[in-house]
C-alpha positions in Angstrom: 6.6 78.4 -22.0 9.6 79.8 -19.8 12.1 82.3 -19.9 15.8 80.9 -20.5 17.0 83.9 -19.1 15.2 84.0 -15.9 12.7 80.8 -15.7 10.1 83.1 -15.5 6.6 81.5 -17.3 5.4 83.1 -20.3 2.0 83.2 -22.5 2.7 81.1 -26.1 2.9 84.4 -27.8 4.9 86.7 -25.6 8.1 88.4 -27.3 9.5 90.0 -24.0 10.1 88.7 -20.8 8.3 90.1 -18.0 10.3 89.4 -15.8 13.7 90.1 -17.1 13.0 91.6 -20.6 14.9 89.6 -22.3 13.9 88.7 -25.7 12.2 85.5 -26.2 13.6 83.3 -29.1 11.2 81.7 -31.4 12.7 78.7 -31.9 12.4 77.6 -27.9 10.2 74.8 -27.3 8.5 73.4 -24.2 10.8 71.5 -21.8 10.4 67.6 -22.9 9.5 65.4 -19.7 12.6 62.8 -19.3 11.4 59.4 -19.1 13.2 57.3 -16.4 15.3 54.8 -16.5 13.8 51.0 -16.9 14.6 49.0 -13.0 17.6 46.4 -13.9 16.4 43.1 -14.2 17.8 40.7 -11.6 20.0 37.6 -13.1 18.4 34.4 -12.4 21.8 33.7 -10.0 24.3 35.5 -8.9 27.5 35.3 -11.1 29.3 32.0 -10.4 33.6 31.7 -10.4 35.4 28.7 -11.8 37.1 26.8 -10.2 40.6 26.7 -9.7 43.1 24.1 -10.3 44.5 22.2 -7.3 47.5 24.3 -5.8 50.8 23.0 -6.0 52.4 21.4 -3.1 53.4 24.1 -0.4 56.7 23.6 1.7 57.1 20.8 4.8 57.2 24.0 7.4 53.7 25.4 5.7 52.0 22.0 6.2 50.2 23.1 9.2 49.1 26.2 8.4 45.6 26.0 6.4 45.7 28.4 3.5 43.4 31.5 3.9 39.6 31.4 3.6 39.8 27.5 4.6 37.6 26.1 7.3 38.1 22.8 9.2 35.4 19.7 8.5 35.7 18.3 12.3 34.4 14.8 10.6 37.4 14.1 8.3 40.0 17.1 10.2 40.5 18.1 6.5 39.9 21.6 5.6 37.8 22.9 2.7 36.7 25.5 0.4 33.4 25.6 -1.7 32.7 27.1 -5.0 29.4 27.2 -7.2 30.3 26.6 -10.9 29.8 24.9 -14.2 31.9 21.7 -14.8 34.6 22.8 -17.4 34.0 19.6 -19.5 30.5 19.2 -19.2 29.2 22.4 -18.2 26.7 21.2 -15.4 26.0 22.6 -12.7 27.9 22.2 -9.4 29.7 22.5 -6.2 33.5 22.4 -6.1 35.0 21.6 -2.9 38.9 21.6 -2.5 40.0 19.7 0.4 43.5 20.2 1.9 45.0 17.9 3.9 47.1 19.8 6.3 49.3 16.4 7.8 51.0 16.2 3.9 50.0 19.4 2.6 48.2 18.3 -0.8 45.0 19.7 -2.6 42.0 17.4 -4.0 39.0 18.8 -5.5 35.6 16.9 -5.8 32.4 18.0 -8.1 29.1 17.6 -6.8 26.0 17.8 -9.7 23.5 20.5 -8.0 21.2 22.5 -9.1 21.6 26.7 -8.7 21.5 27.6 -5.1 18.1 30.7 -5.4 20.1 33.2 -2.9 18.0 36.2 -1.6 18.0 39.6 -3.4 20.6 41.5 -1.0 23.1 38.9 -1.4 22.4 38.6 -5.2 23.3 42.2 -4.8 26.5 41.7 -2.8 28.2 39.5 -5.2 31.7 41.9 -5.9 33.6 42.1 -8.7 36.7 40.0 -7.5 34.4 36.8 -7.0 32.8 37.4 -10.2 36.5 37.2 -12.1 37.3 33.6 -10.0 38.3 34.4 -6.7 37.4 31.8 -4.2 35.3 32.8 -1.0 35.5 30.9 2.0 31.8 28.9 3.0 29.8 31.4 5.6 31.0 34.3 2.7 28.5 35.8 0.8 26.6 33.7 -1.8 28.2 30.6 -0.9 27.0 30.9 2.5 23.8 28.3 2.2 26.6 25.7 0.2 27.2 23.1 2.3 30.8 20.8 1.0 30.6 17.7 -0.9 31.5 14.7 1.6 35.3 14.2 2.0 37.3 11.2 1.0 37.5 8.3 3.4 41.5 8.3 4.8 41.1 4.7 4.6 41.0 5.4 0.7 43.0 7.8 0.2 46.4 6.2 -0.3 43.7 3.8 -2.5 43.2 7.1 -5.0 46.3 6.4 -6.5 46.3 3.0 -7.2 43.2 3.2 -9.7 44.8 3.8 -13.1 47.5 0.9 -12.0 44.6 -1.4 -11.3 42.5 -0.9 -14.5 45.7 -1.5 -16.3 46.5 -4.9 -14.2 42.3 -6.1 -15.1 42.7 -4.9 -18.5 46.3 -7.8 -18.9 44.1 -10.6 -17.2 41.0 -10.2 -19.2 43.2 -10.2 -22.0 45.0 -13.2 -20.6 41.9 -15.1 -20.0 40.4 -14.4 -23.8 43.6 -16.0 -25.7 43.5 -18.6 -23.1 46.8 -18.1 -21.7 45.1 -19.1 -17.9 42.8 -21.5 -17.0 39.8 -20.9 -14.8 41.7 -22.4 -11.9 44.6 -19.7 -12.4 47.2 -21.9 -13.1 48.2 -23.1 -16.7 46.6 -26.4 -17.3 48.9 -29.4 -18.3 48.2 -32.0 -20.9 48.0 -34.5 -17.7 45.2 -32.1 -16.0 42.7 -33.9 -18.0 41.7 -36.8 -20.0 40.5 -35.7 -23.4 38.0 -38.5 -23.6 36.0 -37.8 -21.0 36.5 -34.5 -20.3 36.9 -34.9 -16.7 39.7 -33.8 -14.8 42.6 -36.5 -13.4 45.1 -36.6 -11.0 48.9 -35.7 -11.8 51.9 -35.7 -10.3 52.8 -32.7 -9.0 55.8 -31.8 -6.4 54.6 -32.8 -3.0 51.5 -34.6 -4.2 50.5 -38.1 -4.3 47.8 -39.1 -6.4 46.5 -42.4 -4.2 44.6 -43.2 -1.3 45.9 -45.9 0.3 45.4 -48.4 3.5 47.2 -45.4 5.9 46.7 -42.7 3.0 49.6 -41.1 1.1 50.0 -37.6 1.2 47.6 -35.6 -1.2 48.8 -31.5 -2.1 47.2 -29.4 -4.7 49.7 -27.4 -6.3 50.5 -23.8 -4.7 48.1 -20.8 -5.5 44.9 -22.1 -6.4 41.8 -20.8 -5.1 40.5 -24.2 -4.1 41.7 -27.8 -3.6 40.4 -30.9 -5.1 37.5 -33.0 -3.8 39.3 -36.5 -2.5 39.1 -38.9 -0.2 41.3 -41.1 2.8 41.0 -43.9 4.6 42.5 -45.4 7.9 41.9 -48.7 10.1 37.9 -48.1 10.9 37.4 -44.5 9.4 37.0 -42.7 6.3 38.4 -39.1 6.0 36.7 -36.3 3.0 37.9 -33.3 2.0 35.7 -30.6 0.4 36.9 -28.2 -2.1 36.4 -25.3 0.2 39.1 -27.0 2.7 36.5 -28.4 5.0 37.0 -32.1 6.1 34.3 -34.6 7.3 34.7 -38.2 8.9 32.6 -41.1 9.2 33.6 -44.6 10.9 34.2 -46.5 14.3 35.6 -44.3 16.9 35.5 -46.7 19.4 37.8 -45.5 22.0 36.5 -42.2 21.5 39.9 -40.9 20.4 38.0 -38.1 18.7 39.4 -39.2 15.5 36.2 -37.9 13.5 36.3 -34.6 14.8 36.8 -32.7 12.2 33.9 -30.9 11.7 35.9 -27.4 12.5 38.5 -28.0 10.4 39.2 -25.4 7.8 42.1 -24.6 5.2 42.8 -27.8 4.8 44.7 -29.2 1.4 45.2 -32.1 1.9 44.4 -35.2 4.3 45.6 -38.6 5.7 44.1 -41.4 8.3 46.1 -43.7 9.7 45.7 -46.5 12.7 43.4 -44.4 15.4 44.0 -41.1 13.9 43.6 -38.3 11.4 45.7 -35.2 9.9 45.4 -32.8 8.3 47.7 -30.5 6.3 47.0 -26.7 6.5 47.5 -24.5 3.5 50.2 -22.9 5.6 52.6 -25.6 5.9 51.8 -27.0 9.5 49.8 -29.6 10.2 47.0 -30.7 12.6 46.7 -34.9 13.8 44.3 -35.5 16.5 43.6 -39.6 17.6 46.1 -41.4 19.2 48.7 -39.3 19.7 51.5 -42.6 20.1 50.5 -43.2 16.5 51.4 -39.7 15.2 54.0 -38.4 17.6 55.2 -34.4 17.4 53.3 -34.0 14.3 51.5 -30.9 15.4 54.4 -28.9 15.6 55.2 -29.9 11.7 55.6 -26.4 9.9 56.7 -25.9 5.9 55.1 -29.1 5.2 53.7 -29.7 1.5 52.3 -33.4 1.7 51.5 -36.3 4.4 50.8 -39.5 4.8 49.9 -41.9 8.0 51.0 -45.4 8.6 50.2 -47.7 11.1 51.8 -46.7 13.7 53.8 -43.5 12.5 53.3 -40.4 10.4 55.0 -38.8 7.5 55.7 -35.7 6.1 57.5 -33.9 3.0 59.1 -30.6 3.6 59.1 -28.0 1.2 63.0 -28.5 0.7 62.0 -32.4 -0.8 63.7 -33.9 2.3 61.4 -35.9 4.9 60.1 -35.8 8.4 58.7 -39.0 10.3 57.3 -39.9 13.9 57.8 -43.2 15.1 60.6 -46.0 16.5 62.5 -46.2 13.1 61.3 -42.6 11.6 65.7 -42.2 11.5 65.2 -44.7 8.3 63.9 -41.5 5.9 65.9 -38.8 7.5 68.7 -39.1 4.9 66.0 -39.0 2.0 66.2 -35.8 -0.5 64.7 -34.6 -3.4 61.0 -36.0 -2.7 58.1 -35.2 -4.9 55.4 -37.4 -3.5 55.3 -39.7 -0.2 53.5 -42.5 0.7 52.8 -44.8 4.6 51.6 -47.8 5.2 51.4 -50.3 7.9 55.3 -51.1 8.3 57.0 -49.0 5.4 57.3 -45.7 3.9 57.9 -44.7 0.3 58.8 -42.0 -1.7 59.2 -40.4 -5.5 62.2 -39.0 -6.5 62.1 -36.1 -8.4 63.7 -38.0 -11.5 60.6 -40.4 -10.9 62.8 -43.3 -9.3 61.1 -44.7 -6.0 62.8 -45.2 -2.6 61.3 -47.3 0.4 62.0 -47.8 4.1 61.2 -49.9 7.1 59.5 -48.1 10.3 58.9 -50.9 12.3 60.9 -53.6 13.8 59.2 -56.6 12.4 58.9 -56.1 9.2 61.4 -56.9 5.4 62.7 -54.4 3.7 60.8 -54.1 -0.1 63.0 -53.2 -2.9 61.8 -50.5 -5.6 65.4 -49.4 -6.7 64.9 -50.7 -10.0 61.1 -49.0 -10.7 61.5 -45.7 -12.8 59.0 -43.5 -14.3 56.8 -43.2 -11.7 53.9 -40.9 -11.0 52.2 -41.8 -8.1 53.1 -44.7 -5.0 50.9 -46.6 -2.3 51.9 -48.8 0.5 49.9 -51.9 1.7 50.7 -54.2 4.6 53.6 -56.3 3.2 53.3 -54.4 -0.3 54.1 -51.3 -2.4 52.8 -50.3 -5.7 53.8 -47.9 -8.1 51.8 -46.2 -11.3 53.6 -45.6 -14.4 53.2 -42.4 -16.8 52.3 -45.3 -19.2 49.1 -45.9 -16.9 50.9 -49.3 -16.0 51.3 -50.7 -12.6 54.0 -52.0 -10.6 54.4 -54.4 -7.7 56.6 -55.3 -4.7 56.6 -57.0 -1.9 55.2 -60.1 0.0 51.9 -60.5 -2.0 50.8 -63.2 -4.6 51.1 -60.8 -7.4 52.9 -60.4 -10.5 55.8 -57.5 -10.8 53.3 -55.9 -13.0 49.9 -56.0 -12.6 48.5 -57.7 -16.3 45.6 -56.1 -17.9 45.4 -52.8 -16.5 46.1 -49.5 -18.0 44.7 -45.9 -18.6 45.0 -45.9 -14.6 45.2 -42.3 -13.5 45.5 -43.2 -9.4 45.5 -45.9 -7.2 45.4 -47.3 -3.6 46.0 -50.2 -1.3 44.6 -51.9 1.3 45.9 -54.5 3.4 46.5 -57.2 1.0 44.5 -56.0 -2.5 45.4 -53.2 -4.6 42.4 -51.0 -6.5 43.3 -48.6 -10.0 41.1 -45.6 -10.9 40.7 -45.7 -14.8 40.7 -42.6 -16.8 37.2 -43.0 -18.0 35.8 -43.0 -14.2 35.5 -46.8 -13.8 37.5 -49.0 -11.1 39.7 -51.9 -10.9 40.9 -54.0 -8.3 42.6 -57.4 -7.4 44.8 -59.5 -4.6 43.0 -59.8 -1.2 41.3 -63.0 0.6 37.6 -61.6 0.3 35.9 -61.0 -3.1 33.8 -58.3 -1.7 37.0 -56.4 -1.2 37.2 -55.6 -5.1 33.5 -55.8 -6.0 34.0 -52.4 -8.2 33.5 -53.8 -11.6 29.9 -51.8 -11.5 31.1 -48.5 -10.4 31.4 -45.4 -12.6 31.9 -41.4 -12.7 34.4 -41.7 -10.3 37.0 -39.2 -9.7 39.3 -40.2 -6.6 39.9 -44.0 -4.9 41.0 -45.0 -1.3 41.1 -48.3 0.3 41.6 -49.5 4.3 42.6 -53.3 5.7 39.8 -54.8 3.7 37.7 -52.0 2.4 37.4 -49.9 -1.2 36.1 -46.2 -1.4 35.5 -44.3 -4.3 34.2 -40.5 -4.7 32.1 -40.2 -7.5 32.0 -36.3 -9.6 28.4 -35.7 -7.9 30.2 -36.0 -4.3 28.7 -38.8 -2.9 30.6 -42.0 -1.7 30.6 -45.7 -2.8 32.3 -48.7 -0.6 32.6 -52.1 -0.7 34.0 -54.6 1.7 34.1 -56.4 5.2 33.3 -53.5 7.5 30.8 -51.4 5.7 28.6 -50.9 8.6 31.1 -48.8 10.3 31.2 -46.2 7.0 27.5 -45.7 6.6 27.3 -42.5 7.4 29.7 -41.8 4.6 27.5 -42.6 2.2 25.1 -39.8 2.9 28.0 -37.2 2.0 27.8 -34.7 -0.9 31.6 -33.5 -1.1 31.6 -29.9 -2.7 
């Protein structure tokens, strides 16, 4: 033992210190060894801060100025701070990157799932207090120096973020829409006329700037505004035979003889709607103008057309409906429809022109110098009109049919109704039926109106002394005296 006094070492049963005298006290005890502390055991990471919520927006003359700690990503120009820290919601794991946009001065943070970053034990060790309570540290600081940012909005997106929320709300209205039926899968209401309820298959209606016929020079044809496609129809000329795909792609098949190019068509595209006439072919654009290629003494100016909704060819001029129901012509007497108004639907054949008024009365006109003019002041309730050679014929709402002009037929064709379109050709007249069959009468050759076997069909033309109908698979029937020239017609699959 030891001496308190002096320190100086002692035998166990000493009384006295040697070396100081003091007295020893009995109730002293050997000094106890103190054991040493236990070494701290390292955290498995470093002590993380949260992140913060996205500054408010600093003033216009600060906009330039990054905030402290922030560096520059030279991909995006934006610059950015980097956090590691659990998500508040879900408590994973992360990265939080704030991006600031210097150009408007506004904050966005991104989260980025990632496992701990392992950091080596002297920076473990450097991890202060301050960061520890929350306080961000720039990236190339301390223990976020091995975090690299999460990748930066796109600035094409950006202005894109905001619009989210608005859009889900807009999809959630047309889902909701299109479950209680309020739209139709074409995005227009559908109309009682839209389809026939026995056969399920949709008709032709009238419709402003539409005509539902096909005739010897083709009436104008226009699907109504905003749909996504147009309908499958046909048209037919003097020699050719005109279709147009759903998609707004054309095709032509017939006797191009003078190589006017009247069949080339093949890079036509936004079409909606289509006409043929004596040596040539047009086409009406979804944007209102039109393109007519052939012989251009036939169709005149109509290339510079613009805020057109319908056409139709004649013989030997063109015609157009503007969007404002007056009506534009080419031609020696196209002054004869200049003074026309309120037009719904327009129709051209190979001396006259014809119209629907929008109280479904019908209005002709002569455009050539040799021909009669044909009265149809007294028709009402009419759909749909087609001009022949020296004829005009109207359909009813009734599915009736009316006649007039310089043709061996009644004023109203007997026997026929449910017709949904129709079309003329020189001297006969052919009606589409609403349960896909086909009717015809009036020419000199029977072959002209041989239809009485065809079926499924969904749209009718007819040209001089020929029939054409588009059956619902998108191939093409015909009948008449110059079938040879169409045969290549007959190998079409409309779409």
């Amino acid at each position: 033992m030891f001496c308190e006094s002096c320190g100086h070492k002692m035998s166990e049963n000493a009384q006295f210190c040697r070396g100081c005298g003091a007295k020893v006290n009995e109730e002293q005890d050997s000094p106890q060894e103190v054991a040493p502390e236990p070494e701290p055991v390292p955290a498995p990471h470093p002590p993380v801060p949260r992140p913060i919520p996205a500054p408010p927006q600093i003033s216009s003359n600060e906009k330039q100025t990054p905030p402290e700690g922030f560096e520059l990503d030279p991909g995006s120009g934006l610059y950015y701070i980097v956090t590691y820290a659990p998500h508040p919601e879900t408590g994973e794991l992360g990265r939080w990157t704030t991006w600031f946009n210097s150009e408007v001065g506004e904050y966005q943070q991104t989260f980025t799932p990632d496992p701990p970053v392992k950091l080596p034990e002297a920076q473990q060790n450097a991890v202060t207090a301050p960061q520890a309570q929350g306080q961000q540290r720039a990236v190339g600081e301390g223990p976020t120096h091995s975090v690299k940012p999460a990748k930066p909005p796109s600035k094409k997106l950006r202005p894109l973020l905001a619009l989210i929320p608005a859009a889900g709300l807009v999809l959630g209205a047309l889902i909701a829409a299109l479950q209680f039926g309020l739209l139709s899968s074409g995005g227009t209401p559908q109309t009682p006329r839209d389809r026939d309820t026995d056969s399920g298959r949709e008709v032709q209606s009238e419709r402003p700037g539409r005509e539902d016929n096909n005739d010897t020079t083709s009436p104008g044809t226009s699907p109504p505004p905003g749909t996504a496609s147009v309908e499958r129809t046909i048209t037919a000329g003097y020699g050719h035979v005109v279709g147009l795909n759903s998609d707004g792609t054309v095709v032509a098949a017939g006797n191009d003889d003078l190589e006017l190019g009247i069949l080339d068509v093949s890079d036509w595209r936004g079409m909606i709607a289509i006409a043929a006439g004596q040596r040539y072919t047009m086409g009406l654009r979804s944007d209102g103008t039109v393109i007519a290629i052939g012989n251009s003494s036939h169709f005149g100016n109509a290339n510079d057309w613009s805020g057109i909704t319908a056409i139709a060819a004649g013989y030997q001029h063109a015609v157009g409906l503007r969007t404002d129901g007056t009506v534009i012509a080419t031609g020696s007497r196209r002054d004869n429809v200049s003074d026309w108004s309120g037009i719904t639907a327009i129709a051209a054949g190979q001396s006259h022109a014809a119209g629907i008024r929008s109280d479904r009365t019908a209005v002709s006109a002569v455009m050539d110098q040799w021909a009669q003019a044909i009265d149809v002041s007294g028709w009402s309730d009419i759909t749909a009109i087609a001009v022949g050679q020296q004829h005009i014929v109207g359909l009813r709402s009734n599915g009736t049919v009316v006649v007039a002009g310089f043709v061996d037929a009644p004023a109203v064709i007997e026997g026929w109704s449910g017709i949904t379109a129709i079309a003329v050709g020189s001297h006969h007249t052919v009606g589409l039926r609403s349960d896909g069959t086909v009717v015809a009468t009036g020419g000199s050759a029977a072959v002209t109106t041989d239809v009485g076997g065809w079926s499924g069909i969904i749209a009718i033309a007819a040209a001089d002394t020929d029939t054409f109908g588009l059956r619902s698979d998108g191939s093409v029937i015909s009948t008449g005296n110059h079938s040879s020239h169409y045969s290549d017609a007959l190998n079409w699959a409309l779409r």
